[in-house]
PyMOL Python script that loads the backbone (N, CA, C, O; Angstrom):
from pymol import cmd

cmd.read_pdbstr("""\
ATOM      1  N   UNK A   1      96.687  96.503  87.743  1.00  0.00           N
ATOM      2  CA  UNK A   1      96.616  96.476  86.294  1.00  0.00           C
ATOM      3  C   UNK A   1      97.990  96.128  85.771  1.00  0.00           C
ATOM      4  O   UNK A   1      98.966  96.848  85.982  1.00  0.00           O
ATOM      5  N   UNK A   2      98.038  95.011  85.086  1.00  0.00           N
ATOM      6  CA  UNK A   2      99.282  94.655  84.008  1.00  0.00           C
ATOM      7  C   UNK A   2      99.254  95.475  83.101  1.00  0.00           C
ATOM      8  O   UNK A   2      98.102  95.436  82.667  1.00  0.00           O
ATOM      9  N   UNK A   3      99.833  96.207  82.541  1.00  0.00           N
ATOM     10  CA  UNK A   3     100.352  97.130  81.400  1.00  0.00           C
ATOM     11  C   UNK A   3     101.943  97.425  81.296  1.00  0.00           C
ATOM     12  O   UNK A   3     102.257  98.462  80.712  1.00  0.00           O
ATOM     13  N   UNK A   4     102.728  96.796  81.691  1.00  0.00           N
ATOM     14  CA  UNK A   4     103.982  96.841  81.130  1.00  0.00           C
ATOM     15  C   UNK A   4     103.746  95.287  80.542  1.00  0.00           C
ATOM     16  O   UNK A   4     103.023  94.381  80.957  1.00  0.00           O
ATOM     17  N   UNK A   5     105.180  95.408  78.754  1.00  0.00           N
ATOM     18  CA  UNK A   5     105.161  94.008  78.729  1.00  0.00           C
ATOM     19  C   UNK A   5     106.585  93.237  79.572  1.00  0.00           C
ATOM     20  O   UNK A   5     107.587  93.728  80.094  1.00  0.00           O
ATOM     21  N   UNK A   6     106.099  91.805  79.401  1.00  0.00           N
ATOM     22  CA  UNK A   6     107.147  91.282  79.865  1.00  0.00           C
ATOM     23  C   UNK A   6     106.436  90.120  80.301  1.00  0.00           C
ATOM     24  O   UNK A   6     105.219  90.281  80.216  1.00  0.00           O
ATOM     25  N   UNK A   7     106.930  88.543  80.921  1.00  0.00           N
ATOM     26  CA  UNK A   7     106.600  87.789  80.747  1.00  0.00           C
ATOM     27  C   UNK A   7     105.300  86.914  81.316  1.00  0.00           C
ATOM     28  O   UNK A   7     104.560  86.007  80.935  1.00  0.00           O
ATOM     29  N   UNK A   8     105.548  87.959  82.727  1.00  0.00           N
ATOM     30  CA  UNK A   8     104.223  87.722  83.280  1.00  0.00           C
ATOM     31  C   UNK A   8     103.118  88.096  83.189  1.00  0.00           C
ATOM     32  O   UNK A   8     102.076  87.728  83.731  1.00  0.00           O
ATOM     33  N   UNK A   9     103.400  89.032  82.314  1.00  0.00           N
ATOM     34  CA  UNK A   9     101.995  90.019  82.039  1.00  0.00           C
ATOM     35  C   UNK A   9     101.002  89.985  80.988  1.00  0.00           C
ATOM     36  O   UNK A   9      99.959  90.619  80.830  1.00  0.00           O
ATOM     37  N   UNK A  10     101.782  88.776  80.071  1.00  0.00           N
ATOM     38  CA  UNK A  10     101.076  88.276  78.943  1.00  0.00           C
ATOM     39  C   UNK A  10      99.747  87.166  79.525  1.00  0.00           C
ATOM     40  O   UNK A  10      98.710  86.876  78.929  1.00  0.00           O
ATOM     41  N   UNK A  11     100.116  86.808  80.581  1.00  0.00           N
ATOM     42  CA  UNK A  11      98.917  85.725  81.272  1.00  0.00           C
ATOM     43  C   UNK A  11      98.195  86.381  82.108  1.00  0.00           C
ATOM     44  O   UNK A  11      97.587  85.811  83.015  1.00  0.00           O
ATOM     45  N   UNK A  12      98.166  87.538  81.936  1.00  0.00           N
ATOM     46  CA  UNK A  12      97.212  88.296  83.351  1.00  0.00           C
ATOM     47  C   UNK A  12      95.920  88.767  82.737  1.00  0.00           C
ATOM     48  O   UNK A  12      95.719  89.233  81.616  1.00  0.00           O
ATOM     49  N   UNK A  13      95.188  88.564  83.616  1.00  0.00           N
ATOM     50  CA  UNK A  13      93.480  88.484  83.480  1.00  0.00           C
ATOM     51  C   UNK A  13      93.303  89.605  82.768  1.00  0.00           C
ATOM     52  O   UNK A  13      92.687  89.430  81.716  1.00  0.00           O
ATOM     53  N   UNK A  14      93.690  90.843  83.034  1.00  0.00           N
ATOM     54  CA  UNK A  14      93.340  92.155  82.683  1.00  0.00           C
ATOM     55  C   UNK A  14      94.092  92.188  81.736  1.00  0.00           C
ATOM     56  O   UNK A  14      94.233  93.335  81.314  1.00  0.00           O
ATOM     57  N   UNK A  15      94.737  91.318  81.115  1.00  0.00           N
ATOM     58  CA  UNK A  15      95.119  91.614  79.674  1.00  0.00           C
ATOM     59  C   UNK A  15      94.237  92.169  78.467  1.00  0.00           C
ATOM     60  O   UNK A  15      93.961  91.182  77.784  1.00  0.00           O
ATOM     61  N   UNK A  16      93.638  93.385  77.865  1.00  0.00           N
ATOM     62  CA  UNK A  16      92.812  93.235  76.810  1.00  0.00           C
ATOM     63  C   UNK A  16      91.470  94.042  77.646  1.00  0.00           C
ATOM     64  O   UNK A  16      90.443  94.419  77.082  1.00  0.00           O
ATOM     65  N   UNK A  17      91.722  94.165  78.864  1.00  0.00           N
ATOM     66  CA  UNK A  17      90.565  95.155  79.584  1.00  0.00           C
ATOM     67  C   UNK A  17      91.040  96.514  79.667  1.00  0.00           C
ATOM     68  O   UNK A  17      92.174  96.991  79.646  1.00  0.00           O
ATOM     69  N   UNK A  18      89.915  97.009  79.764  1.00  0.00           N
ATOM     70  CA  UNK A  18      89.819  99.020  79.542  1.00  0.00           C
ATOM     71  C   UNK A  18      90.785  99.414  80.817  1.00  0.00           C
ATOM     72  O   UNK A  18      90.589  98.710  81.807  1.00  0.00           O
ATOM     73  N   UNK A  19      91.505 100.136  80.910  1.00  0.00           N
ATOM     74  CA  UNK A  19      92.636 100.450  81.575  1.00  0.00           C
ATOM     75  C   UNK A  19      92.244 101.156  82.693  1.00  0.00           C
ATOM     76  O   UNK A  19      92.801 101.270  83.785  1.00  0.00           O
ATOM     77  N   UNK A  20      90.395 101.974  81.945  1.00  0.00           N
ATOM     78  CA  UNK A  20      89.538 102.775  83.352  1.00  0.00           C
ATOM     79  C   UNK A  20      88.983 101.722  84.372  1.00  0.00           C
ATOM     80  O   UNK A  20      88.451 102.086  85.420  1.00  0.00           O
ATOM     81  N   UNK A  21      89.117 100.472  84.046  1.00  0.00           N
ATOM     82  CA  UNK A  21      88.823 100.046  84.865  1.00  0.00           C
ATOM     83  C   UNK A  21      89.509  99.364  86.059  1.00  0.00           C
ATOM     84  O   UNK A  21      88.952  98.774  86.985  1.00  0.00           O
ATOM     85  N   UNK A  22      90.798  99.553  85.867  1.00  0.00           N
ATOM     86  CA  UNK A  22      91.651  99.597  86.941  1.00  0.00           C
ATOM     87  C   UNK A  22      92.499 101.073  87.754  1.00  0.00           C
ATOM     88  O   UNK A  22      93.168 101.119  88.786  1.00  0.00           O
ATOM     89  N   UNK A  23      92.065 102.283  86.651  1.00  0.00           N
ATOM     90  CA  UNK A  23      92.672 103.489  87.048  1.00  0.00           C
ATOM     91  C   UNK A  23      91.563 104.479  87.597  1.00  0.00           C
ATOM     92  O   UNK A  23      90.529 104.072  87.066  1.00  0.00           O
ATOM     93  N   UNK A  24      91.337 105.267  88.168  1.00  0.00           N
ATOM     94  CA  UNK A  24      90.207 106.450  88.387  1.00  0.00           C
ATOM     95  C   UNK A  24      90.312 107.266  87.571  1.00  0.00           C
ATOM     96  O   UNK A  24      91.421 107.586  87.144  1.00  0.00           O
ATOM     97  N   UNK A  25      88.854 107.979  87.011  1.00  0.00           N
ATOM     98  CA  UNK A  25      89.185 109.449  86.532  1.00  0.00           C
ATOM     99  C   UNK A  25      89.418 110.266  87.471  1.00  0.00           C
ATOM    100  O   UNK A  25      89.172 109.778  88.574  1.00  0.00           O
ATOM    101  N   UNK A  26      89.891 111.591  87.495  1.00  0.00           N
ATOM    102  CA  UNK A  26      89.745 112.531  88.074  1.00  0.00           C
ATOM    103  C   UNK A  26      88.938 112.447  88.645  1.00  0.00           C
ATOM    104  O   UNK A  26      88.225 111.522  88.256  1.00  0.00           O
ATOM    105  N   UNK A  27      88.485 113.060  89.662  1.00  0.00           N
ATOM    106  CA  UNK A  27      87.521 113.282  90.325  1.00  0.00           C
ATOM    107  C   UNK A  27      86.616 112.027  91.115  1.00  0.00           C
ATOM    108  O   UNK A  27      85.735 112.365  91.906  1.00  0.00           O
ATOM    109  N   UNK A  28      86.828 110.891  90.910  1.00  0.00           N
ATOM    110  CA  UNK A  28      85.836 109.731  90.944  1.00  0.00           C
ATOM    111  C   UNK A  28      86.322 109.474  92.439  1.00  0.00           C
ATOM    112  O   UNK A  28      87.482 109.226  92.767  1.00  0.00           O
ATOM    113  N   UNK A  29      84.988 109.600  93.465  1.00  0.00           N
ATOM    114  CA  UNK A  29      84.846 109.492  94.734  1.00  0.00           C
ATOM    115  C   UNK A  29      83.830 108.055  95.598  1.00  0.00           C
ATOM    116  O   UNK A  29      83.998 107.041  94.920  1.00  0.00           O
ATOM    117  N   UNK A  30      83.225 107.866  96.398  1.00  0.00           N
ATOM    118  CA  UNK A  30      82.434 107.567  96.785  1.00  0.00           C
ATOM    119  C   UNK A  30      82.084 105.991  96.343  1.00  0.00           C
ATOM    120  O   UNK A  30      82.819 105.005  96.378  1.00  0.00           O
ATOM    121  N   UNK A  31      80.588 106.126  95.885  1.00  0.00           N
ATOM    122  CA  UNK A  31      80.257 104.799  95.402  1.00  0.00           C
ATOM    123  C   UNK A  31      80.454 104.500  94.156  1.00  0.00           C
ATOM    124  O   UNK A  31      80.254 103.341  93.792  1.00  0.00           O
ATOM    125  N   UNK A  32      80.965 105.659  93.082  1.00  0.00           N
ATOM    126  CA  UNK A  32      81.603 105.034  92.115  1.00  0.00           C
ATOM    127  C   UNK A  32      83.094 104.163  91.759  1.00  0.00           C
ATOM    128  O   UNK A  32      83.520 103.356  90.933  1.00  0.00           O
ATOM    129  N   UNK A  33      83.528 104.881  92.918  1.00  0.00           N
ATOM    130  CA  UNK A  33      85.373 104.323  93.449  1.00  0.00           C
ATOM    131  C   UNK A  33      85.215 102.965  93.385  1.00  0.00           C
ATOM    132  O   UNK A  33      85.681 102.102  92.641  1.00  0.00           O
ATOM    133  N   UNK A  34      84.218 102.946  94.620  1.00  0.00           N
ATOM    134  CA  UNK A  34      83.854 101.443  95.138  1.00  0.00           C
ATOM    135  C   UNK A  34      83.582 100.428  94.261  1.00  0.00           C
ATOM    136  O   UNK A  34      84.149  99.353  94.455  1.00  0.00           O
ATOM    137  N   UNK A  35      82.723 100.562  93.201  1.00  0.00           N
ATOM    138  CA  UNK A  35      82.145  99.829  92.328  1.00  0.00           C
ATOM    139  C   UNK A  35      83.099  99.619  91.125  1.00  0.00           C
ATOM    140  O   UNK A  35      83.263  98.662  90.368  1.00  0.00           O
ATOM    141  N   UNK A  36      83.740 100.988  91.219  1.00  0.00           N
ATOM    142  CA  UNK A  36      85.134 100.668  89.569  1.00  0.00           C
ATOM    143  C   UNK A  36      85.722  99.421  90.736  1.00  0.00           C
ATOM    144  O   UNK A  36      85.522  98.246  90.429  1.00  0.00           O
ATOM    145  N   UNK A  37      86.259  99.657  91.722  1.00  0.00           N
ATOM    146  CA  UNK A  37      87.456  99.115  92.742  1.00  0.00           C
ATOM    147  C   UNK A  37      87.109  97.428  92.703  1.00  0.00           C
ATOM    148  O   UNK A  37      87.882  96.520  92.399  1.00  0.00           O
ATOM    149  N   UNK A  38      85.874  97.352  93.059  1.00  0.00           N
ATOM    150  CA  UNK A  38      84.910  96.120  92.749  1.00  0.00           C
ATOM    151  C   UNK A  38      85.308  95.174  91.742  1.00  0.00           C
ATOM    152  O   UNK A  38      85.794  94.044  91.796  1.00  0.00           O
ATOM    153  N   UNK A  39      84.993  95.890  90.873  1.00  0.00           N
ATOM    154  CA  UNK A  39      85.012  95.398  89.307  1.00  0.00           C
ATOM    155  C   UNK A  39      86.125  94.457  88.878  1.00  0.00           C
ATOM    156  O   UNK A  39      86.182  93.288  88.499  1.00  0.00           O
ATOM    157  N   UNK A  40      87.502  96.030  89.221  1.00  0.00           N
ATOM    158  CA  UNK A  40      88.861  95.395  89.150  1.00  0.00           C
ATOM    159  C   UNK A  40      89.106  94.326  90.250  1.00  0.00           C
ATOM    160  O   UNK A  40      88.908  93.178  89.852  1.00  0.00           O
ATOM    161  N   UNK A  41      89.405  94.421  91.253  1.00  0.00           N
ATOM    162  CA  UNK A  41      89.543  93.372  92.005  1.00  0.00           C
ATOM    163  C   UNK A  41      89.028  92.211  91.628  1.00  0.00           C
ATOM    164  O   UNK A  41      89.916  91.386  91.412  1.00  0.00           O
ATOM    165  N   UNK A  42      87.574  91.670  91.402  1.00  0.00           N
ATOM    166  CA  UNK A  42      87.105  90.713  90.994  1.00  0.00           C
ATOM    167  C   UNK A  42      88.125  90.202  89.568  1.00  0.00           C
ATOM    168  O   UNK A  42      88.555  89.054  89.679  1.00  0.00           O
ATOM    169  N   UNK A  43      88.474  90.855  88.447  1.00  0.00           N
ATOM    170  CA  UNK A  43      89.228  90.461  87.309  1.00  0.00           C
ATOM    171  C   UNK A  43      90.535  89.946  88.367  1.00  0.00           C
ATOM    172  O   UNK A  43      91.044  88.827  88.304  1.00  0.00           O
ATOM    173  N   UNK A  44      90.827  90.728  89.069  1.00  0.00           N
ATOM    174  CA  UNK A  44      92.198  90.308  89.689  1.00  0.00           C
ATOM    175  C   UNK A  44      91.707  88.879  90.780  1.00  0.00           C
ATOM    176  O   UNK A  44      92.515  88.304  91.510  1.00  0.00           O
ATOM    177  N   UNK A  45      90.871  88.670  90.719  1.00  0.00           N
ATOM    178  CA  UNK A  45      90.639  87.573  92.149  1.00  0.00           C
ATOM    179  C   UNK A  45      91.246  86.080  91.769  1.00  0.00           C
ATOM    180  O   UNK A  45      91.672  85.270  92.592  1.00  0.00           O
ATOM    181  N   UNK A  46      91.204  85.951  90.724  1.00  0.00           N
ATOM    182  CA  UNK A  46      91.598  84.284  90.032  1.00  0.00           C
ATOM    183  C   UNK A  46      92.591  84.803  88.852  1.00  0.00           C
ATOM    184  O   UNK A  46      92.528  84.184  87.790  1.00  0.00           O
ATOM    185  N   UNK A  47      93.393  85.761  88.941  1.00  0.00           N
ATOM    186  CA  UNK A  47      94.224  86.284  88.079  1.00  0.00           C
ATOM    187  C   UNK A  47      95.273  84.877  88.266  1.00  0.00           C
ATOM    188  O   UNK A  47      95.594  84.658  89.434  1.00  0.00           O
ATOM    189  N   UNK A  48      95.681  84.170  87.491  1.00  0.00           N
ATOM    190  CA  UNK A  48      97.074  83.090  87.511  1.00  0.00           C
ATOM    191  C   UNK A  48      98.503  84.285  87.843  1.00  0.00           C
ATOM    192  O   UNK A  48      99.461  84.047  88.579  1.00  0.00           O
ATOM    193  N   UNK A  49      98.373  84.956  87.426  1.00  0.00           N
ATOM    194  CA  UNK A  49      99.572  86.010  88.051  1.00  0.00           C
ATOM    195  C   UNK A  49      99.930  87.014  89.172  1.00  0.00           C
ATOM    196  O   UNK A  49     101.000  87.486  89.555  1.00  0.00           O
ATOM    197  N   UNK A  50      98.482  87.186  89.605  1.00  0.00           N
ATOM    198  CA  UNK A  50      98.077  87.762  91.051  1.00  0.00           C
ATOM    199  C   UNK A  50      99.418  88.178  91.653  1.00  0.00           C
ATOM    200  O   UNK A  50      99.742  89.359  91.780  1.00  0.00           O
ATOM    201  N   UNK A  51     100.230  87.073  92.040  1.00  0.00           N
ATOM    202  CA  UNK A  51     101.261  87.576  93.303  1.00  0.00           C
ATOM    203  C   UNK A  51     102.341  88.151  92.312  1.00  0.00           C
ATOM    204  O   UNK A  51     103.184  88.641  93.063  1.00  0.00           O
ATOM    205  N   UNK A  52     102.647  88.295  91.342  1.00  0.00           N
ATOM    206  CA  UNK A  52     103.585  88.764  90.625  1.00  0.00           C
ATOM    207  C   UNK A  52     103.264  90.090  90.440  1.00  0.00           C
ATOM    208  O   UNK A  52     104.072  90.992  90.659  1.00  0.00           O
ATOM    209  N   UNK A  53     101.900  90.307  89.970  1.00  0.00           N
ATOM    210  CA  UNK A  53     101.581  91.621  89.712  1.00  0.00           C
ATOM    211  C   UNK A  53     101.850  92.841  90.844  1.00  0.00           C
ATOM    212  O   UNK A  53     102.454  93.911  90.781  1.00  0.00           O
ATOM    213  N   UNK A  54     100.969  92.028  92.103  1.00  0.00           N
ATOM    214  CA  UNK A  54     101.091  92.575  93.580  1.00  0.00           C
ATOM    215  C   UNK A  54     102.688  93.036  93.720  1.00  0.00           C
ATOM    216  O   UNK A  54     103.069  94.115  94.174  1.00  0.00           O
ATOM    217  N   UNK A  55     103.542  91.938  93.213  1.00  0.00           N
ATOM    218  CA  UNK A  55     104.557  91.799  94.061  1.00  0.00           C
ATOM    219  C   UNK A  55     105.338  93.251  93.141  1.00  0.00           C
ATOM    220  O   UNK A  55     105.673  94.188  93.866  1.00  0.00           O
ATOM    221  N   UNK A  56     105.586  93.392  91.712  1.00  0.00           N
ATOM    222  CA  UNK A  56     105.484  94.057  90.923  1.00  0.00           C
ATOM    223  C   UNK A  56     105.131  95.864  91.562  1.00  0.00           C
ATOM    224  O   UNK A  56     105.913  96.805  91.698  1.00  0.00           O
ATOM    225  N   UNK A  57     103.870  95.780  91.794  1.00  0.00           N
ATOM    226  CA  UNK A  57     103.328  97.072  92.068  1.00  0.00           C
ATOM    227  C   UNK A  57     104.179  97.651  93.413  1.00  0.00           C
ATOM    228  O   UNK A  57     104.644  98.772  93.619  1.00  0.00           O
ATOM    229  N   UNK A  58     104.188  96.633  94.100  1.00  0.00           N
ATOM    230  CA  UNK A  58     105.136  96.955  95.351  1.00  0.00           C
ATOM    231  C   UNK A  58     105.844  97.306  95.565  1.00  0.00           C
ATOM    232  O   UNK A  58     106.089  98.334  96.197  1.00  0.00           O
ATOM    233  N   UNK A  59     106.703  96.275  94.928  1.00  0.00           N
ATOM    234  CA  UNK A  59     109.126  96.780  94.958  1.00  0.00           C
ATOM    235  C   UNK A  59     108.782  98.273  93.769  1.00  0.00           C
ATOM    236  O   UNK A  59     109.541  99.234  93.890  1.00  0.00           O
ATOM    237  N   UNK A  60     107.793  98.342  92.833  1.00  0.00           N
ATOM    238  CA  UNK A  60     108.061  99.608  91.951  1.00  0.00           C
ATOM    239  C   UNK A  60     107.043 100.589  92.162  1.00  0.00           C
ATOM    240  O   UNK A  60     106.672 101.413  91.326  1.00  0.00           O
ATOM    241  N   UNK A  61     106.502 100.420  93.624  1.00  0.00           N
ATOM    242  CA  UNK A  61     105.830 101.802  93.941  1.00  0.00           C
ATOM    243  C   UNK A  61     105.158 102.630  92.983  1.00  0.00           C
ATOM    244  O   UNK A  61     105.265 103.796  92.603  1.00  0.00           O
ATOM    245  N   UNK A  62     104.200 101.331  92.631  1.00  0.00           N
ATOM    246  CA  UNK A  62     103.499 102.048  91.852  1.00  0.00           C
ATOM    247  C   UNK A  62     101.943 102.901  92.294  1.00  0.00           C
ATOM    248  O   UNK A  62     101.162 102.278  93.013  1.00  0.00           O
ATOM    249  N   UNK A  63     101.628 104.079  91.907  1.00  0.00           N
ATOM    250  CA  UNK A  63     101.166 104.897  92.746  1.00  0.00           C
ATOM    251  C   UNK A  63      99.761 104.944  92.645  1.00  0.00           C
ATOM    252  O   UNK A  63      99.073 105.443  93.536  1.00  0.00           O
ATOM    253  N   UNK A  64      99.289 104.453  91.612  1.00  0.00           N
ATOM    254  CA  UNK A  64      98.072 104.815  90.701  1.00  0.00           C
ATOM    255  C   UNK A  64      97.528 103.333  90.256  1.00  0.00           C
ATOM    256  O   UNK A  64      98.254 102.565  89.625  1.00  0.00           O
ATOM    257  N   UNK A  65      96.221 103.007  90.629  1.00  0.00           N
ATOM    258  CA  UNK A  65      95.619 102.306  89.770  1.00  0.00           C
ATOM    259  C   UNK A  65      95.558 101.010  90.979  1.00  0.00           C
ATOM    260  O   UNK A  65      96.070 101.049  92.098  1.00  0.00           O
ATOM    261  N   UNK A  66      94.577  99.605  90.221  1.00  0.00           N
ATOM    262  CA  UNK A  66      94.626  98.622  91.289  1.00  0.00           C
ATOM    263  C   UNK A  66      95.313  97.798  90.317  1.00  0.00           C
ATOM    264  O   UNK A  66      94.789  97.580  89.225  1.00  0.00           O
ATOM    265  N   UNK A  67      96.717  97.206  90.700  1.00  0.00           N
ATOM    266  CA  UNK A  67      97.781  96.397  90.577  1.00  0.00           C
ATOM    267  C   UNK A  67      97.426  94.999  91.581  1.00  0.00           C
ATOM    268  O   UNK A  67      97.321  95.290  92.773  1.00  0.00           O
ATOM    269  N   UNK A  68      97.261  93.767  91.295  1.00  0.00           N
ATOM    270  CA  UNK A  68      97.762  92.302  92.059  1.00  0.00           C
ATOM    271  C   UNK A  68      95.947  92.681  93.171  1.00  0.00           C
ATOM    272  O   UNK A  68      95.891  92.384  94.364  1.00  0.00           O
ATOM    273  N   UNK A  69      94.988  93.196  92.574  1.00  0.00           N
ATOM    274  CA  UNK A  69      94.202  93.522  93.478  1.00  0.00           C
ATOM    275  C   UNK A  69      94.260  94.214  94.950  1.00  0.00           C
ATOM    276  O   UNK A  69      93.630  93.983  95.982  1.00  0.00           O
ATOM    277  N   UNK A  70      95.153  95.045  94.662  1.00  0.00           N
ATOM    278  CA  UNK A  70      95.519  96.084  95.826  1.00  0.00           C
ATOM    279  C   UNK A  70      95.023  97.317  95.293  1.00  0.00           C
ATOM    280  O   UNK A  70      95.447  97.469  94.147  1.00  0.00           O
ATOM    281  N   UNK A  71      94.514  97.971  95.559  1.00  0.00           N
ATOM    282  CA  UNK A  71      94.266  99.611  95.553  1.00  0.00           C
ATOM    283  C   UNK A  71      95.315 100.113  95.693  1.00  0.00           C
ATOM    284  O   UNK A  71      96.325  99.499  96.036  1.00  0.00           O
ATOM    285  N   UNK A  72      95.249 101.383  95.436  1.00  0.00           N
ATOM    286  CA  UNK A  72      96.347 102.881  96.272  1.00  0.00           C
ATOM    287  C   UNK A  72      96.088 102.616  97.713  1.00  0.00           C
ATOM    288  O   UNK A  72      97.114 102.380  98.351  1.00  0.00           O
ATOM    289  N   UNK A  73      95.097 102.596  98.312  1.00  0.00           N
ATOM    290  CA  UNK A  73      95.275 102.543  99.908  1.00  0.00           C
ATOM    291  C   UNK A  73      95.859 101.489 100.386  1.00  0.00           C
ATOM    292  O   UNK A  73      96.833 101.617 101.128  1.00  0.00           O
ATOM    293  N   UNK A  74      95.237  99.943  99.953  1.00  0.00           N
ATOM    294  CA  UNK A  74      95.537  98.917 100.355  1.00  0.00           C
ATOM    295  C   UNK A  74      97.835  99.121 100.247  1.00  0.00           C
ATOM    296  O   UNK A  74      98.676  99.164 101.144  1.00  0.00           O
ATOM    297  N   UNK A  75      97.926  99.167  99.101  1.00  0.00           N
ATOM    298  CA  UNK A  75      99.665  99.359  98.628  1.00  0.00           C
ATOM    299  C   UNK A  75     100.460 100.439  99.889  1.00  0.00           C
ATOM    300  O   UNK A  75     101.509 100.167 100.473  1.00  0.00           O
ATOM    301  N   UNK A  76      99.791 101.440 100.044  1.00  0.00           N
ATOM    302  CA  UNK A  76     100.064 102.432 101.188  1.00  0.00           C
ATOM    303  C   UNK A  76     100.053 101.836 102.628  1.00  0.00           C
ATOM    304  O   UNK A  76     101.025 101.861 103.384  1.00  0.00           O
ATOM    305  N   UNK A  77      98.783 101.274 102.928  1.00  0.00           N
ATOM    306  CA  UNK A  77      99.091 100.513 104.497  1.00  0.00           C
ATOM    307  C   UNK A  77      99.826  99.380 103.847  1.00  0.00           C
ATOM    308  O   UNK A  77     100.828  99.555 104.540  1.00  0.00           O
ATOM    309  N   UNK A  78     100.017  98.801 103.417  1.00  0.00           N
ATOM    310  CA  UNK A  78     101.138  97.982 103.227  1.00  0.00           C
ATOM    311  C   UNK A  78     102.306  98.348 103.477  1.00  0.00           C
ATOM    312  O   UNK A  78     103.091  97.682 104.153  1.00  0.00           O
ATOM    313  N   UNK A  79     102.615  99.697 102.847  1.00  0.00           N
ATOM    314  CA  UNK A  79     104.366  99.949 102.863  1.00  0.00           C
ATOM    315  C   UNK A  79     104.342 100.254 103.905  1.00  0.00           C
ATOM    316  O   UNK A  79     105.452 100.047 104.396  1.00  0.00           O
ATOM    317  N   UNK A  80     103.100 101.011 105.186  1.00  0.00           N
ATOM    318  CA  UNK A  80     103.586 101.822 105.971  1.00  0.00           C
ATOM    319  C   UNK A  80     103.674 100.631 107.596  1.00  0.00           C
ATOM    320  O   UNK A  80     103.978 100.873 108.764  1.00  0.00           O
ATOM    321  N   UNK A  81     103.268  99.437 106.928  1.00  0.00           N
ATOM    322  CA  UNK A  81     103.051  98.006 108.048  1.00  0.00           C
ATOM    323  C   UNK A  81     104.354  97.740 107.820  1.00  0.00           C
ATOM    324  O   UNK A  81     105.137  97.848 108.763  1.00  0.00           O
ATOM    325  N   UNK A  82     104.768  97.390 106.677  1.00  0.00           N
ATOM    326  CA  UNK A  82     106.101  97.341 106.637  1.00  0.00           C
ATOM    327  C   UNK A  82     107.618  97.505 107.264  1.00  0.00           C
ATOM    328  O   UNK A  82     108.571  96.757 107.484  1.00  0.00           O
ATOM    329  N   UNK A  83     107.202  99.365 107.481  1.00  0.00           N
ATOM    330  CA  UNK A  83     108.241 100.176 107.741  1.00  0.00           C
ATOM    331  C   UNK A  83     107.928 100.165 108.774  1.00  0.00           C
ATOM    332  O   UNK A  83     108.904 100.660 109.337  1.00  0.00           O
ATOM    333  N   UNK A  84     106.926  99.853 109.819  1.00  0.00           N
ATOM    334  CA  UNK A  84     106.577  99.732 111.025  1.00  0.00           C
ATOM    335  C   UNK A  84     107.372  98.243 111.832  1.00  0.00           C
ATOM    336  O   UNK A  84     107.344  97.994 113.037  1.00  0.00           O
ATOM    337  N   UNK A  85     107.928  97.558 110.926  1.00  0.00           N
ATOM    338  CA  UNK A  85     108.091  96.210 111.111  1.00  0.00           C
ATOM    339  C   UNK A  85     107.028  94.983 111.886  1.00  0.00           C
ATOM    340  O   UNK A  85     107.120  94.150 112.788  1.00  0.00           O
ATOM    341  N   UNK A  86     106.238  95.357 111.137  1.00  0.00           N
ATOM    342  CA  UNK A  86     105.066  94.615 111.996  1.00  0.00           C
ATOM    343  C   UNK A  86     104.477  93.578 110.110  1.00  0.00           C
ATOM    344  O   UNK A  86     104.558  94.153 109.025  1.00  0.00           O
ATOM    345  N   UNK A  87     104.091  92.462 110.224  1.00  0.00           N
ATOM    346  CA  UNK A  87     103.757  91.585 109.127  1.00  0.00           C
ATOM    347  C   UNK A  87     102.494  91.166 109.019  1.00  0.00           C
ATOM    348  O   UNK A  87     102.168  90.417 108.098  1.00  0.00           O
TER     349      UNK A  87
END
""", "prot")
cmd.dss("prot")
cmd.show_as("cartoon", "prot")
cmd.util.cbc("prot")
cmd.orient("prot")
């Protein structure tokens, strides 16, 4: 999810979309995860800013929400492939 401003974020797909649909409520498990997770990703799939956002969520560890179409998990095995030095 784009929600800071700044220059790249004015062209991002999810500009002007409900913010639940890139963040969880409380509690939200299972096949509703899946289907919010769905949702967002798809807005993010042909995003023109995609790798900025990703790249964004990354270097600023961001903890919450699907950023560049990464989840919380996806962002997590990422950092931890990383620190593994493996690509």
């Amino acid at each position: 999810m784009c929600t800071r401003p700044g220059n790249w974020e004015i062209r991002a797909a999810c500009r002007g979309v409900a913010s639940s649909v890139f963040f969880s409520p409380d509690g939200e498990r299972g096949i509703a995860r899946a289907r919010r997770e769905s949702g967002a990703r798809e807005i993010c799939h042909d995003c023109p800013v995609l790798a900025q956002c990703r790249d964004h969520a990354l270097s600023n560890g961001e903890p919450y929400g699907i950023w560049g179409g990464m989840t919380e998990a996806d962002r997590r095995r990422h950092t931890r492939t990383l620190r593994r030095g493996q690509h």
